[in-house]
C-alpha positions in Angstrom: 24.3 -11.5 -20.3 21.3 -12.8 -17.6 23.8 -11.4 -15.0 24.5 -8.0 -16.1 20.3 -8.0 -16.7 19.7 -8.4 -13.6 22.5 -6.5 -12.0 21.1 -3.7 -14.1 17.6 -3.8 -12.7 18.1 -4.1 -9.4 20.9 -1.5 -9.8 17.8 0.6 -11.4 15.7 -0.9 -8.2 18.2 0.5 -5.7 18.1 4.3 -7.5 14.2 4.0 -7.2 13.9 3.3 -3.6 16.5 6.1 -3.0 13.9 8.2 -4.5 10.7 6.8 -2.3 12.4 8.0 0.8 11.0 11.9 -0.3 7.7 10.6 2.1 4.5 10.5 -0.8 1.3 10.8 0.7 -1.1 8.3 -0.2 -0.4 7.8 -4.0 -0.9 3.8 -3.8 -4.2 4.2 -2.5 -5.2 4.4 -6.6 -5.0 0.7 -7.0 -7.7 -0.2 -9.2 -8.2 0.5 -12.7 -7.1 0.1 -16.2 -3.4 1.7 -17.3 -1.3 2.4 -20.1 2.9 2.0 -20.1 5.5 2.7 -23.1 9.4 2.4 -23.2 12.1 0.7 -24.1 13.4 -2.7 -24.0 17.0 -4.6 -24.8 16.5 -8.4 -25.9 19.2 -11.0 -25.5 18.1 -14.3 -28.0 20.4 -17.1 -27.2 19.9 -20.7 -28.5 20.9 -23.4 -26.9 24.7 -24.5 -27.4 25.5 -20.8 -28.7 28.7 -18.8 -27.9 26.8 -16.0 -27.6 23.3 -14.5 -28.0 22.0 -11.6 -30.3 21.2 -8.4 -28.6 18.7 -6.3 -30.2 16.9 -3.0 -29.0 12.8 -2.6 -29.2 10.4 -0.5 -27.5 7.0 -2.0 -26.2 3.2 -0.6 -25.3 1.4 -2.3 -22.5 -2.1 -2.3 -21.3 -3.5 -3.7 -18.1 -6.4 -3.5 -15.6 -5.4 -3.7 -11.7 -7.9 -5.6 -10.1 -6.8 -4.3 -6.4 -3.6 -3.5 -4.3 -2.0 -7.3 -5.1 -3.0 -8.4 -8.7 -3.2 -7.2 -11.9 -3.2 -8.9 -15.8 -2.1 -7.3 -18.5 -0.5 -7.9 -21.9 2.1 -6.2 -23.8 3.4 -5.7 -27.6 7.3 -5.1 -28.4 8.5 -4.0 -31.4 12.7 -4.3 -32.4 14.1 -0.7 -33.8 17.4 -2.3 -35.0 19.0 -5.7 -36.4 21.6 -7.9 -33.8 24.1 -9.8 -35.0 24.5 -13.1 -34.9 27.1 -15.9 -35.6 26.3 -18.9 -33.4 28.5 -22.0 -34.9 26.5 -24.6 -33.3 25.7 -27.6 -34.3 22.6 -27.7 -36.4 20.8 -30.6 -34.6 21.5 -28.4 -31.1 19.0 -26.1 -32.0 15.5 -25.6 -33.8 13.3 -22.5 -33.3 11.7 -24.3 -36.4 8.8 -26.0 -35.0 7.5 -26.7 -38.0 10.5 -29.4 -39.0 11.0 -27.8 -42.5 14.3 -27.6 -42.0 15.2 -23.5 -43.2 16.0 -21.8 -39.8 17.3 -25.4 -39.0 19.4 -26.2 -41.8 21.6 -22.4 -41.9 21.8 -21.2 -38.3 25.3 -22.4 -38.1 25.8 -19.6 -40.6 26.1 -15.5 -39.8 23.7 -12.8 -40.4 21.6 -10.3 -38.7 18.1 -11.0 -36.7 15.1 -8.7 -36.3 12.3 -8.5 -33.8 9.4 -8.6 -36.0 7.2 -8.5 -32.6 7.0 -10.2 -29.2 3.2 -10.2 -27.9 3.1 -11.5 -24.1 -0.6 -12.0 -21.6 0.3 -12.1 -17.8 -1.2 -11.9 -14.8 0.9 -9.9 -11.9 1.4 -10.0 -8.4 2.2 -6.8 -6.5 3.2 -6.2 -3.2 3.5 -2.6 -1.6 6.9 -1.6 0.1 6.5 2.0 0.8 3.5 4.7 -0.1 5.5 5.0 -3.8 6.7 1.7 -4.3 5.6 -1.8 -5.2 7.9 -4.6 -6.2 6.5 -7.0 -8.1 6.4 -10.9 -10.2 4.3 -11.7 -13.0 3.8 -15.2 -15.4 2.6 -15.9 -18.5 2.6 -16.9 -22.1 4.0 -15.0 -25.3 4.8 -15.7 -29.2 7.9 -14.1 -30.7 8.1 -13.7 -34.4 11.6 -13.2 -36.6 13.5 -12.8 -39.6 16.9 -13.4 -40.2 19.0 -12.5 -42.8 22.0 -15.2 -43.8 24.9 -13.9 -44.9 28.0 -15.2 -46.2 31.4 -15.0 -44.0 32.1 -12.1 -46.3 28.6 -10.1 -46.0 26.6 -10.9 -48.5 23.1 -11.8 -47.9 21.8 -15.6 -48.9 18.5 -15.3 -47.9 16.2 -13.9 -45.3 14.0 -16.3 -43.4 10.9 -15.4 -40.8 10.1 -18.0 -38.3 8.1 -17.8 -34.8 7.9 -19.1 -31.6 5.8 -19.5 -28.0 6.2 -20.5 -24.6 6.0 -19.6 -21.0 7.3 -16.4 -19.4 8.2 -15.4 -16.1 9.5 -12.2 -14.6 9.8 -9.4 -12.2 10.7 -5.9 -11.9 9.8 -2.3 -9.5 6.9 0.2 -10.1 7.2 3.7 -8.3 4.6 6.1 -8.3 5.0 9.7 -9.6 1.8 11.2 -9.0 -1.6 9.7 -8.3 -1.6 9.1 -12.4 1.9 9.0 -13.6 4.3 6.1 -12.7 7.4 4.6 -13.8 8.6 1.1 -14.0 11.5 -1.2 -14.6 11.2 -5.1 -14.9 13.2 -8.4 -16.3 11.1 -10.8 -18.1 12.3 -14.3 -19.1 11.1 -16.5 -22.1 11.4 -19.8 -23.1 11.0 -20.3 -26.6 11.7 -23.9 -27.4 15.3 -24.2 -27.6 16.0 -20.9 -27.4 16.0 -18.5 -24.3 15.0 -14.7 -24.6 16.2 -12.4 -21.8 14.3 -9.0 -21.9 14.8 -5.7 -19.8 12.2 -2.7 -19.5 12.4 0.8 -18.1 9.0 2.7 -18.7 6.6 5.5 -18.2 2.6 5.0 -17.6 0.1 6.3 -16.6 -3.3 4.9 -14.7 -7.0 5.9 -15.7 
């Protein structure tokens, strides 16, 4: 699933440079100043010793403040719109998104059921670096927490219980930005988390615009 993420975004990279070559006239000279994005993301959660993660979709709302050409911070706010699937048949003492050693998430993952993306709120600070007029290509690091609930079900479908549990850690990733006008841009990015023993694989096309 990583792979076909990032074939995906630089296969969304590549269409975006083809459209940069059109020649825009000065549009990265705006390169300080607060700015607002919106779009919509596709999640991958996989634990650790799972045949498979859940894939969920979510949009997300960003702000930020760009400091000059090269750095940026911002922080963003996603939002699931639908319930993935999940049956991982691992072994219970393999995994723990259950920092709190209670022993709920824990004690039934081995089960099946659906997960939802209560929210995923991230704070990073971004390096950019120009590539034409248009385009900027970009890395960015930082910190989130990831709230859930999962509903355990029965081999045949029938809900157990529903559990919420959260998460933090560190989060890396990268991704293009292409200018539309002097105000309107659009961007795509990859962004990796590590929450405990489980890794979070998130993809982003979006629209924003800069104030």
């Amino acid at each position: 699933m990583l792979k076909q993420l990032l074939i995906g975004t630089a296969a969304a990279g590549a269409l975006t440079f083809a459209g940069a070559s059109a020649q825009a006239q000065g549009y990265a000279d705006e390169d300080t100043g607060f700015y607002l994005q919106g779009g919509y993301s596709y999640l991958d959660i996989q634990p650790d010793g799972a045949e498979s993660g859940v894939d969920t979709n979510a949009i997300t709302a960003r702000a930020g403040y760009q400091f000059n050409k090269f750095f940026s911070l911002e922080a963003d706010v996603t939002s699931g719109i639908d319930d993935g699937e999940f049956d991982y048949n691992v072994d219970e003492d393999e995994f723990d998104l259950d920092d709190n050693n209670d022993g709920d998430f824990n004690d039934l993952i081995s089960a099946s059921g659906d997960i939802g993306l209560n929210y995923l709120v991230g704070v990073y600070g971004r390096a950019s670096m120009p590539v034409t007029d248009r385009l900027d290509i970009f890395g960015r690091a930082g910190y989130a927490f990831v709230d859930l609930d999962a509903e355990i079900q029965t081999p045949g479908g029938t809900p157990i219980t529903t559990i919420e549990d959260s998460e933090d850690g560190a989060a890396l990733g990268a991704g293009l930005n292409f200018d539309l006008t002097e105000s309107w841009e659009l961007r795509g990015d990859y962004t990796w988390y590590g929450f405990g023993d489980t890794d979070t694989h998130a993809a982003m096309v979006s629209a924003g615009y800069k104030f």
